[in-house]
C-alpha positions, 0 to 999 in steps of 0.5 A: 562469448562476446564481450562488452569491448567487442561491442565497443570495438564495433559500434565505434564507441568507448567502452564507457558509452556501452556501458551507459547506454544500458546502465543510464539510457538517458545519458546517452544520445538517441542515435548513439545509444540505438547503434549500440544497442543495435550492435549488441543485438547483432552480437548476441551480447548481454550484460552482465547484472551482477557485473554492472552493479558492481560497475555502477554501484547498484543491486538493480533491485528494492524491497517491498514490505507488507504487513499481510501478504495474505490481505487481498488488499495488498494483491494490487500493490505487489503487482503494480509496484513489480510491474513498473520497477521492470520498466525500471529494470528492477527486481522486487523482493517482498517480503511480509512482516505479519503485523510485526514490528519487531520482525519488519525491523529486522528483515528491512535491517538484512535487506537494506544490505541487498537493495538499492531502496525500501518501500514500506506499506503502513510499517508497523516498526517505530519512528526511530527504526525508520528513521534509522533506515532513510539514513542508511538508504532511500526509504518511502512509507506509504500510510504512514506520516513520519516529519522527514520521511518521503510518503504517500497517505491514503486520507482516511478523512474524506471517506470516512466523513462520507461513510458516517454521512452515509449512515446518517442519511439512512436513519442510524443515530448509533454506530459502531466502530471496529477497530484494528490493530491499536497502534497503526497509523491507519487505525489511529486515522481511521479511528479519529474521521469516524470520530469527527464525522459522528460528532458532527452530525450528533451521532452516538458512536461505541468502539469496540476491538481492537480486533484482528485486521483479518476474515477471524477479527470481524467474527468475534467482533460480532456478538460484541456489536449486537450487544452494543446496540448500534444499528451499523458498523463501520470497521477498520478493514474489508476482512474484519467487515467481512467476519462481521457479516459472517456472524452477524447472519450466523445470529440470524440478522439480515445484513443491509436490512436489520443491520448496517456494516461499512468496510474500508479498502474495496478489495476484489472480494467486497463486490462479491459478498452477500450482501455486496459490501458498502466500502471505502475505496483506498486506491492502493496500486495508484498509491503503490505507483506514486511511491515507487516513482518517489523511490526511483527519484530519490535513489536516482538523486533528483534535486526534487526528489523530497517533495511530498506528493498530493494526497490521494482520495478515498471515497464511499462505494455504497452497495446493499451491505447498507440500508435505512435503519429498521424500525 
């Protein structure tokens, strides 16, 4: 078996420089580092993982934490995220949390053992766990706004404000709000710019839930909306949406036509529905991109590392799940 000192021995060069120019490449110069890895190539050589991370102090890999792997929201984000950590040499662990905070807590706890960095899509577990976490290893949340902690935030602001917009333009003077899970940072967001939004253009607003941020939450929300009186709805999530619009027709209303329903994520399915849904666009895999590369930053101890990224935008895709209020 061909060993990284017959590498070495080869290429002209120390073991040490072997081992950088497959651990740290960029420490390592152009035309050294390709006669090495030339070399290696002649050789059959491959380094060892396990050997190189005891060298170098590092697993080679991160956890990933969703709230709902089930979501189609969430599709995109792993994808993304697995597929620039392999331009990174890293594996991916995720792992789902199930809306959990007791048990996100837990599994980050176990696998901060195991990884070199955590990234937490809209956590659920508290402030303190959190905070915990970043004093044990690098941590970046997304959807979640924590003094200290390294994030990216998806605004729920801009999008909502033109939702609610949206609705005003075509006539609706009530309307609903669906809420999610009640404690989520997201649902508190949410929650606030359909607020604001409905209070600055004079609109009655009723908020019904919390429900569920699943297909079964928009069910049950439906009977309670008709009997609000609202003549739209704008809900936390595109599944809750989606349930909405089931039941809805389910009671013989014409979704777009006697009644309005909003959503907010624009998964893959949103275009699809019967109505095509009207939704909030939250770009998740550019954020899920933006935080990984915060990640890869911080554990690669950046002087910059900390600086907080640009929020990235939200927006209203207006489809004919939407439609002037009937008279």
């Amino acid at each position: 078996m061909t060993t990284l000192a017959d590498v070495a021995a080869k290429a002209g060069v120390s073991k040490s420089t072997v081992s950088r120019a497959f651990s740290r490449p960029e420490s390592v110069r152009a035309e050294t580092r390709g006669r090495v890895l030339a070399t290696a190539h002649e050789l059959a050589f491959t380094p060892n993982r396990i050997a190189r991370s005891l060298a170098i102090g590092r697993t080679g890999s991160i956890g990933l934490f969703v709230p709902d792997i089930a979501n189609p929201y969430f599709g995109p984000v792993i994808k993304t995220v697995q597929r620039n950590a392999r331009r990174h040499d890293l594996t991916v662990f995720t792992a789902d949390t199930d809306e959990h905070d007791e048990d996100e807590h837990a599994l980050a706890q176990t696998m901060a053992q195991q990884a070199d960095g955590l990234l937490l899509f809209s956590p659920r577990m508290s402030e303190a766990a959190i905070l915990d976490l970043t004093g044990r290893l690098p941590v970046v949340v997304i959807n979640r706004d924590i003094p200290g902690v390294p994030a990216v935030v998806i605004p729920s602001t801009d999008g909502m404000t033109q939702a609610v917009e949206h609705l005003a333009a075509l006539g609706h003077r009530h309307i609903a709000y669906l809420s999610g899970p009640a404690t989520t940072f997201s649902n508190r967001a949410r929650r606030a710019a359909v607020l604001a939004a409905t209070q600055r253009f004079g609109l009655q607003l009723t908020q019904l839930g919390p429900f569920e941020a699943v297909f079964t939450g928009g069910i049950r929300a439906g009977d309670l909306l008709i009997a609000s009186g609202a003549t739209a709805a704008i809900a936390y999530n595109d599944l809750i949406a989606l349930g909405l619009m089931q039941r809805l027709t389910e009671r013989g209303l014409r979704v777009g036509n006697d009644i309005s329903v909003i959503g907010f994520d624009d998964i893959w399915l949103a275009p699809m529905t019967q109505p095509p849904l009207t939704t909030v666009r939250a770009p998740a895999a550019a954020a899920a991109t933006s935080a990984l590369r915060m990640l890869i930053d911080i554990m690669d101890g950046r002087a910059d590392a900390d600086r907080r990224p640009t929020p990235l935008a939200s927006e209203l895709m207006v489809r004919l799940s939407t439609g002037p209020v009937a008279r």
